[in-house]
N, C-alpha and C positions, 0 to 999 in steps of 0.2 A: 504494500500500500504506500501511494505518497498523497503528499500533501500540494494541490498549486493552490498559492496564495496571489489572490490579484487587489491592488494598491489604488483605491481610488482617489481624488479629492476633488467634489464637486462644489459648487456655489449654493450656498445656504439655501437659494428659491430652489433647488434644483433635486435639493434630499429625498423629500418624497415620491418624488419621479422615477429618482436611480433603485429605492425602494418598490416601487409601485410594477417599476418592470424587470426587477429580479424575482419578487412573487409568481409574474408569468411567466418567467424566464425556468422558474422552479419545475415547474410539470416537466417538462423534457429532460430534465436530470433527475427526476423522479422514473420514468420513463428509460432513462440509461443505464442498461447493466454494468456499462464501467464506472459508471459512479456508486460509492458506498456510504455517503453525505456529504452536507454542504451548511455553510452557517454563513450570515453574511450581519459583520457588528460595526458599527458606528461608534468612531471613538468617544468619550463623553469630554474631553478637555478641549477638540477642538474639530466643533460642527463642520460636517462634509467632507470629513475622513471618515474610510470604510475599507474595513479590509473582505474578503470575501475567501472563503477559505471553504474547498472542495476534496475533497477524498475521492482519489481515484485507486480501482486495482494494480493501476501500472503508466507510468508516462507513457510507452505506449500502445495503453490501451485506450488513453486522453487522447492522443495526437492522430493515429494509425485507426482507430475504432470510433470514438465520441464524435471527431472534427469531423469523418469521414464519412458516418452515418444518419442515419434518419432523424434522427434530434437535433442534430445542430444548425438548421436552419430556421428549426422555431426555439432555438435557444438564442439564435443570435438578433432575431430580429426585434427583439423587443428592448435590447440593451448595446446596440452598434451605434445608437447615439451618445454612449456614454464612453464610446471607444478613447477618445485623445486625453477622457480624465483618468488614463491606467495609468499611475507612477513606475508599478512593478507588477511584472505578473514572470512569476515561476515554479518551477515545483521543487519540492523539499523533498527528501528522504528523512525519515525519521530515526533517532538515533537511539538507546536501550534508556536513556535519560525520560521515563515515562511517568505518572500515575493517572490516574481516572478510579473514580468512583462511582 
């Protein structure tokens, strides 16, 4: 499993929006076997940062399966206006440094 983490920062009128179209954006990755979740948080110290953090079985099952398949086109079109607000977008491996409860 990894982690891509994508870096947003939009303009304050603009939060509920980037909001409003990763909701719809959801179903499709709902919908994608390669995906295993997704969380997407708004920082609290300064409005219109967002990080969006996706669990995939494998980069490329992201890049080679996801990008490639029947979900990514109504993944993308609800949040391709938000495209030029990505600061960062990559994927992480995770390292033995864990807990969850």
């Amino acid at each position: 499993m990894v982690a891509e983490y994508i870096c947003y920062h939009v303009a304050t009128d603009q939060r509920e929006a980037l909001v409003a179209a990763y909701r719809q954006a959801a179903a499709e990755l709902d919908a994608a076997p390669e995906c295993l979740g997704y969380e997407l948080a708004e920082c609290e110290e300064e409005a219109g940062h967002f990080i969006l953090r996706i669990e995939w079985t494998s980069t490329e099952a992201h890049l080679q399966g996801f990008r490639k398949g029947p979900q990514f086109p109504g993944f993308f079109a609800p949040i391709k206006g938000f495209f030029s607000n990505i600061q960062e977008m990559r994927h992480y491996r995770l390292t033995d440094v864990v807990r969850r409860k």
